[in-house]
C-alpha positions in Angstrom: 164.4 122.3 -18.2 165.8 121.4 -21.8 169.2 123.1 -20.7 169.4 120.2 -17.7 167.8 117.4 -20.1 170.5 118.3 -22.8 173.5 118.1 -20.5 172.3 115.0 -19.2 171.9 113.4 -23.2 175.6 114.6 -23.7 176.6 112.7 -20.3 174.8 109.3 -21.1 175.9 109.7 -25.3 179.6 110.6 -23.8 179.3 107.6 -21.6 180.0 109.2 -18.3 176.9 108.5 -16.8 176.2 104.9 -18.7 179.6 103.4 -17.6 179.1 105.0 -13.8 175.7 103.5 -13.6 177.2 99.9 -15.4 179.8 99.9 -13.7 182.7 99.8 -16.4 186.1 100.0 -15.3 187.8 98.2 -12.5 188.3 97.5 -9.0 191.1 96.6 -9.4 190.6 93.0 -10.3 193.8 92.1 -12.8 194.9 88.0 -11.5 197.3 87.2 -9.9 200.6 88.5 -8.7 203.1 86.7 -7.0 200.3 84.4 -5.4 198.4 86.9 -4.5 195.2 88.8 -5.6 195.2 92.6 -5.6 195.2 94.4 -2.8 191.2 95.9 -1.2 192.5 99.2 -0.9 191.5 101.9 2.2 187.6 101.5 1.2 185.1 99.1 2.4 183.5 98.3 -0.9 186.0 95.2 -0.5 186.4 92.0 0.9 189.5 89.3 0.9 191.2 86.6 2.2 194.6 88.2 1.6 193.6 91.7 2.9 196.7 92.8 4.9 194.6 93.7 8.1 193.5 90.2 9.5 191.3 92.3 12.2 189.9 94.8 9.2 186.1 94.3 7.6 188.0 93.7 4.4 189.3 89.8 5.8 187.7 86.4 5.4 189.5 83.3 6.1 190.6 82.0 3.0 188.5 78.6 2.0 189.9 74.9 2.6 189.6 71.8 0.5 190.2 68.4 0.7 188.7 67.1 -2.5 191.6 66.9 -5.4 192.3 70.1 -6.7 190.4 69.6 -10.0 187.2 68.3 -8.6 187.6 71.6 -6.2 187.8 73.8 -9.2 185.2 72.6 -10.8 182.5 73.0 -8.3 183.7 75.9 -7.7 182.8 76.8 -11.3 179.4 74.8 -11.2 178.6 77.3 -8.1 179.2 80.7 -10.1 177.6 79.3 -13.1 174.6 78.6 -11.0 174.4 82.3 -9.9 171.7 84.2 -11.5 173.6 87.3 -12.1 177.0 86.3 -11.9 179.2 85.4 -15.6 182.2 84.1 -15.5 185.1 86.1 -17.7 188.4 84.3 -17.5 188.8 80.6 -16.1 192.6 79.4 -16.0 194.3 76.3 -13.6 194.5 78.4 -10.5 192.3 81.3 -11.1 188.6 82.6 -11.8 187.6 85.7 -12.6 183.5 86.8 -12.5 181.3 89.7 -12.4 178.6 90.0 -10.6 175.8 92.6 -11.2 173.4 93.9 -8.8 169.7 93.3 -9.9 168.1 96.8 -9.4 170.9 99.7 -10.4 173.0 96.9 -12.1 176.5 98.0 -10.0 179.2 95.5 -11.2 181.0 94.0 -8.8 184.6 92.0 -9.9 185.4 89.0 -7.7 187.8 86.6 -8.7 189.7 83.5 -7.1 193.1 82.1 -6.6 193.6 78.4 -5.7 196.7 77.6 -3.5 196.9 74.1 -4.8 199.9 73.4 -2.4 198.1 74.4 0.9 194.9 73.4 -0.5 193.2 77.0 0.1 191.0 79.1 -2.2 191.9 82.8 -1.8 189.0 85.1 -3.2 188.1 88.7 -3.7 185.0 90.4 -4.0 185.3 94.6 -4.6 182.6 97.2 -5.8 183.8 98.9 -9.3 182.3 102.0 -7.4 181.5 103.7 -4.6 183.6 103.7 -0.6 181.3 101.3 0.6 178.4 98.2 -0.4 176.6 97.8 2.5 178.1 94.3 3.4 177.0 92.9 0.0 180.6 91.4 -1.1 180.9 89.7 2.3 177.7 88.5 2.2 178.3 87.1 -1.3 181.5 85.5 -0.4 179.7 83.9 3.0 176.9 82.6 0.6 179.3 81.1 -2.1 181.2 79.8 0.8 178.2 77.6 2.4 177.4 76.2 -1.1 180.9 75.6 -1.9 181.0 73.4 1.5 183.5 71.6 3.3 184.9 70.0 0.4 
């Protein structure tokens, strides 16, 4: 019994256990590249409106405005600063980056946005730091932001 609550102290202290359980690391959220937002990847932890498989779980049309781009942005921003466990980490021109964290096992999530101010589109991306799938939570997210964000 003290062998197994000893290896365990050495995990959490080492932080093996404390950043699996936070969530530290990445999902590969890192901007933007060449207008587009990182690639989901092969697991479906991941949703995108650049995913290369339009037909996959990973794709969601990409969000339209009509608003000017500014006024899109910012309501955008007003939404995810709205979100009780959502906080924003970078905010530029033409991207957004936020984290969201689950309530119960606090999982981090990284979704982050890229507006195409020439076509008028928001391009997004919602991944799970960990684990192959999330039970439909990103796309669900994504959905939800999406109805509050409107047809603006």
């Amino acid at each position: 019994m003290f062998i197994i609550a000893g290896i365990i102290a050495v995990l959490i202290t080492s932080g093996f256990i404390g950043g699996y359980i936070s969530g530290k690391g990445s999902s590969g959220a890192n901007g933007i590249n060449g207008g587009k937002l990182a690639a989901c990847g092969e697991k479906n932890n991941c949703v995108s409106s650049q995913a290369s498989n339009l037909n996959s779980y990973q794709f969601i049309e990409p969000w339209t405005y009509t608003v000017p781009d500014e006024l899109a942005m910012s309501r955008l921003i007003e939404i995810l600063q709205s979100e009780e466990r959502a906080k924003l980490i970078s905010v530029e021109k033409n991207y957004i980056r936020a984290e969201f964290t689950s309530r119960i096992f606090r999982f981090v999530d990284d979704v982050e946005f890229y507006m195409d101010r020439n076509n008028k589109k928001i391009h997004f991306r919602s991944s799970s730091r960990i684990g192959r799938g999330d039970w439909g939570v990103n796309r669900k997210r994504m959905e939800q932001l999406h109805q509050s964000f409107g047809s603006n």
